[in-house]
C-alpha positions in Angstrom: 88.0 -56.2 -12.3 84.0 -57.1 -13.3 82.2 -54.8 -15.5 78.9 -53.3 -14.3 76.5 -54.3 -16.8 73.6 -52.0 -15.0 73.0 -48.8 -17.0 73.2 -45.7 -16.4 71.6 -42.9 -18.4 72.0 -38.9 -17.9 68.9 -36.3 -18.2 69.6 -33.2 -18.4 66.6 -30.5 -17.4 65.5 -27.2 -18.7 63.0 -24.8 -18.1 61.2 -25.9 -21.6 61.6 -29.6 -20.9 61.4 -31.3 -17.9 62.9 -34.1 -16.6 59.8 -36.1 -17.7 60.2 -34.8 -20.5 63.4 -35.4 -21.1 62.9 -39.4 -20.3 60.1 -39.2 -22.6 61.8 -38.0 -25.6 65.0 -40.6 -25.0 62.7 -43.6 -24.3 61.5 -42.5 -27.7 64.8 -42.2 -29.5 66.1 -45.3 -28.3 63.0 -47.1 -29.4 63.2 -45.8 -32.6 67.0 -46.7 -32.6 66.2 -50.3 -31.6 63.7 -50.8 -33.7 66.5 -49.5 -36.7 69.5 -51.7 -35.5 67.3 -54.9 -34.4 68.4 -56.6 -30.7 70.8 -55.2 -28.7 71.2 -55.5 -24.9 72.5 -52.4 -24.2 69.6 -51.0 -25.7 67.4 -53.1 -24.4 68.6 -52.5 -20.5 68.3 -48.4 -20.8 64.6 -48.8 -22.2 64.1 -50.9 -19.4 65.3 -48.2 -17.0 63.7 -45.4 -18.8 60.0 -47.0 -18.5 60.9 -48.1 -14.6 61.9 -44.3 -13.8 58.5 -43.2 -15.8 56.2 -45.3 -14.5 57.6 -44.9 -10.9 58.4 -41.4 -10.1 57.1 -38.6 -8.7 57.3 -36.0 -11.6 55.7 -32.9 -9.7 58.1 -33.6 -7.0 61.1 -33.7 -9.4 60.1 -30.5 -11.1 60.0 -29.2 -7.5 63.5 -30.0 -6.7 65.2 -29.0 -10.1 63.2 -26.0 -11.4 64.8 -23.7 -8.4 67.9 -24.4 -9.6 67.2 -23.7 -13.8 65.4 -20.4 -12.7 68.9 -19.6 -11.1 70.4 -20.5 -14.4 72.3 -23.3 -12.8 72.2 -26.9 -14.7 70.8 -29.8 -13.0 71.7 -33.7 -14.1 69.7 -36.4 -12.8 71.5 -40.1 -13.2 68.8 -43.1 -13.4 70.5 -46.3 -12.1 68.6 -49.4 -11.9 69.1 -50.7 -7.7 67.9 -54.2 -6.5 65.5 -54.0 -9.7 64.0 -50.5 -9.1 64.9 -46.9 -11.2 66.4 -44.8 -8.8 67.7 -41.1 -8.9 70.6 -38.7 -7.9 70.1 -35.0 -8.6 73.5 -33.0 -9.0 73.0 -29.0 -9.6 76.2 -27.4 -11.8 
């Protein structure tokens, strides 16, 4: 059995916070945590991600999608996965 080495990261939406947002303030954190523990490829592959998912996607369009759903008080997750070296999207509603 291989291990996948790709990352995958969970954002989690609200009304107050977007899923722009959301990437923002973990791109941020794990910076900050990186820059504490020094090297580390895990690390290192979900910053990668983050920045490929917030230089490349279509926030107003995203907000579009999930904001619906939190008005409805249901929860919405996107999952960032990094494809053939692109950050792509699924968008589940709870």
């Amino acid at each position: 059995m291989t291990e996948n080495k790709q990352p995958t990261i969970e954002l989690y939406p609200e009304l107050d916070a977007c899923v722009e947002t959301q990437a923002k303030r973990l791109f941020s954190r794990l910076s900050s945590q990186l820059l504490k523990e020094g090297e580390n490829e895990k690390l290192l592959a979900k910053l990668e991600l983050l920045r490929l998912f917030l230089e490349g996607a279509d926030f107003p369009d995203l907000r579009s999608q999930s904001e619906p759903h939190l008005v409805n008080g249901k929860k919405v997750i996107f999952t960032l996965r990094l494809v053939d070296g692109k950050a792509e999207y699924e968008m589940k509603i709870y």
